[in-house]
C-alpha positions, 0 to 999 in steps of 0.5 A: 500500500502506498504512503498516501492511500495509508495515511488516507485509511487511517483519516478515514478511521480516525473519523469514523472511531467517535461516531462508532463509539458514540453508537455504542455508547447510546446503544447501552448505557456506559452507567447503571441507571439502577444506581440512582433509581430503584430497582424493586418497581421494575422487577414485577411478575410482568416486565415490559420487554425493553425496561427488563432487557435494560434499554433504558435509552430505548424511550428516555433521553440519558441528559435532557428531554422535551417531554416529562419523564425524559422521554425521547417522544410523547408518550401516545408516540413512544408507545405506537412506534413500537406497537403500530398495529394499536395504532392503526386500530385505536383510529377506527370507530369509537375510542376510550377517552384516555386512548384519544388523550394519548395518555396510555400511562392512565392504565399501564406501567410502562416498565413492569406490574403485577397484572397482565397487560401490565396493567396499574392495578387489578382490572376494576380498580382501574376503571373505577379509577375515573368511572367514579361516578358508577357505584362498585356494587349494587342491591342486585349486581350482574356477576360480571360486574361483581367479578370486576371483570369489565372487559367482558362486555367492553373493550378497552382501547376501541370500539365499533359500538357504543359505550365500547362494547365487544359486540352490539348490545343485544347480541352481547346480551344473548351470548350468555342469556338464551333467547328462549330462556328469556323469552319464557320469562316474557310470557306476554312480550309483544315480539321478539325480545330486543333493546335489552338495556330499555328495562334492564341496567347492565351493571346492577340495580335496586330492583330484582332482575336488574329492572332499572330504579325508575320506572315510567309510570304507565310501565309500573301501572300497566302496558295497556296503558300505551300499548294497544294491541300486539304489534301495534306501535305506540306513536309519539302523539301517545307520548306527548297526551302526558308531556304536553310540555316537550309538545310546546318545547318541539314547536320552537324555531330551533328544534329537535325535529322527530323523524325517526320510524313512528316514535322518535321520542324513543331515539334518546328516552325508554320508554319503560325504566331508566336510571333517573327520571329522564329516562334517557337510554343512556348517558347523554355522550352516547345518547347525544352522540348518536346523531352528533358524533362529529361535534364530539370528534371535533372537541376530541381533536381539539388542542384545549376543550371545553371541560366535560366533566360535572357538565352535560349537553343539556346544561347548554342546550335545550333538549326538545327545542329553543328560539335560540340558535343551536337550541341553546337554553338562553340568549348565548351570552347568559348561557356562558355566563351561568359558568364564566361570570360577568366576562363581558364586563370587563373583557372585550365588549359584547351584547346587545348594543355591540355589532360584529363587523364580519356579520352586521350580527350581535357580537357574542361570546361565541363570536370569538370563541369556539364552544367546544374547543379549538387549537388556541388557549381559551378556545379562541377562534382564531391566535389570540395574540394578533389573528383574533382581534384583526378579524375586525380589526382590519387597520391593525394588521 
């Protein structure tokens, strides 16, 4: 070899020699995390693959890092760029809340637990965790429910039904309860036994059989009181003889408009027992969203949202129907402030007297403000900082 090629090969070499080490140096850690960090939380009976094969740096960052934790992604991506057939299936159909937040660490350790699926703690526990709202057992409990075994009726990362069950709710309902089993304790039953969850709660109840707690009084009294004869409908005109009130409520401007079969008011009421006086046929998420899925889609993917928790869609909106736009409860302005005080006050003012210059219309808190949410702190419209404000202000911009 010639003087120069050789000198040439050991440039190269030289080169090459930090970037090789630097590899294998990030490859695995020249330092035992475990000298600082304890070990014991990592040795549980379920070990994740890479935090017991002692690739630390496989998801944090050994000196500094963007997202808590030192992780090198967020944890939604750390987590699919290493399970992409989740991925793919948590984007179809209807996904479980913590799933849609990317906050899989709600539910799972991320290095090691004492449960399959290193799951935080005993199935139940975690789900009760933010279903707090659903009593851990009842007078009269649906043994799946007392087992804690809720993955039994639901899945828990996505769903093609509602409320995340594993199939769609009367065929879940008769792959463990015989229809003609069922049928022999519906002797009078007017055809063939369907829309289980119109008398029966899936979780529990007060009642023998699972009977929902309240009762619509003509189901109490007695059948005849709206059925007339076998296989004959009952029509909405039925229901409005008792609620001539919803009557008056569905003749306004703005209106939930019934066109559903012959009894539209049995899209989103039982008409036999619910579990409050309501009578909703579930909770107003799913009831709602049967029809409105999208407007819930579209707060699902905003940045800041609007806080669901403790409210409900009837705080705002009129179910039945409103003179106001979006049959909203009041004049716009008083519906937020039930919640934001007297903003227009002191803030950017608004009212009756107030006009929006885009529209000749009363400028209103919605007028800069999305209600479900949107990709702007506050849920501005548009950046607050300059883009709001020059949508009127044309001569600032």
């Amino acid at each position: 070899m010639s003087l120069s090629r050789y000198l040439q090969a050991v440039m190269v070499f030289t080169m090459t020699l930090p970037l090789l080490l630097a590899t294998q140096a990030f490859a695995k850690p020249m330092v035992d995390c475990f000298q600082c960090h304890d070990r014991a939380p990592f040795q549980k009976r379920v070990k994740h693959e890479p935090a017991a094969a002692g690739e630390c740096l496989d998801c944090h960052s050994p000196h500094a890092a963007r997202f808590k934790g030192l992780l090198m992604q967020k944890v939604k991506d750390l987590c699919y760029s290493c399970h992409p057939d989740a991925a793919e299936q948590h984007s179809k159909g209807m996904a479980h809340q913590p799933v849609i937040d990317g906050n899989c660490l709600a539910c799972h350790d991320p290095h090691s637990a004492d449960q399959d699926g290193l799951l935080k703690g005993l199935l139940a526990d975690v789900c009760f965790g933010c279903h707090t709202e659903l009593p851990k057992k009842f007078k009269h409990t649906h043994p799946p429910y007392a087992k804690g075994d809720c993955t039994a009726c639901h899945r828990p990362h996505q769903s093609t039904n509602n409320y995340l069950l594993v199939k769609e709710r009367d065929a879940l309902c008769f792959s463990c309860h015989k229809q003609a089993e069922v049928q022999k304790k519906h002797p009078n039953f007017p055809m063939k036994l369907s829309n289980c969850g119109s008398c029966h709660n899936p979780h529990g109840s007060d009642r023998p059989g699972l009977i929902r707690n309240v009762l619509h009084p003509p189901y109490a009294d007695d059948c005849s009181n709206c059925h007339t004869g076998k296989g004959a409908p009952v029509r909405m005109e039925t229901c409005l003889e008792c609620h001539p009130d919803v009557s008056e409520q569905m003749a306004s401007s703005h209106n939930h408009l019934v066109r559903y079969k012959e009894n539209g008011c049995t899209a989103c009421h039982s008409p036999h027992a619910g579990d409050d006086k309501r009578l909703l046929r579930g909770k107003e998420r799913h009831v709602c969203g049967t029809c409105h899925e999208s407007t819930f889609e579209q707060r699902d993917a905003a940045k800041y949202k609007h806080p669901l928790k403790g409210l409900v869609c009837n705080d705002c909106h009129a179910p039945h129907g409103s003179n106001h736009p979006a049959m909203a409860k009041g004049p716009i302005n008083d519906v937020c402030n039930q919640c934001h005080g007297k903003h227009g006050m002191f803030s950017h003012p608004i009212g009756n007297n107030i006009y929006d210059p885009r529209t000749g219309q009363v400028l209103t808190c919605i007028s800069c403000h999305a209600t479900k949410g949107s990709d702007y702190k506050d849920h501005t419209r548009y950046d607050g900082k300059k883009d709001l404000c020059v949508q009127c202000h044309a001569t600032y911009r």
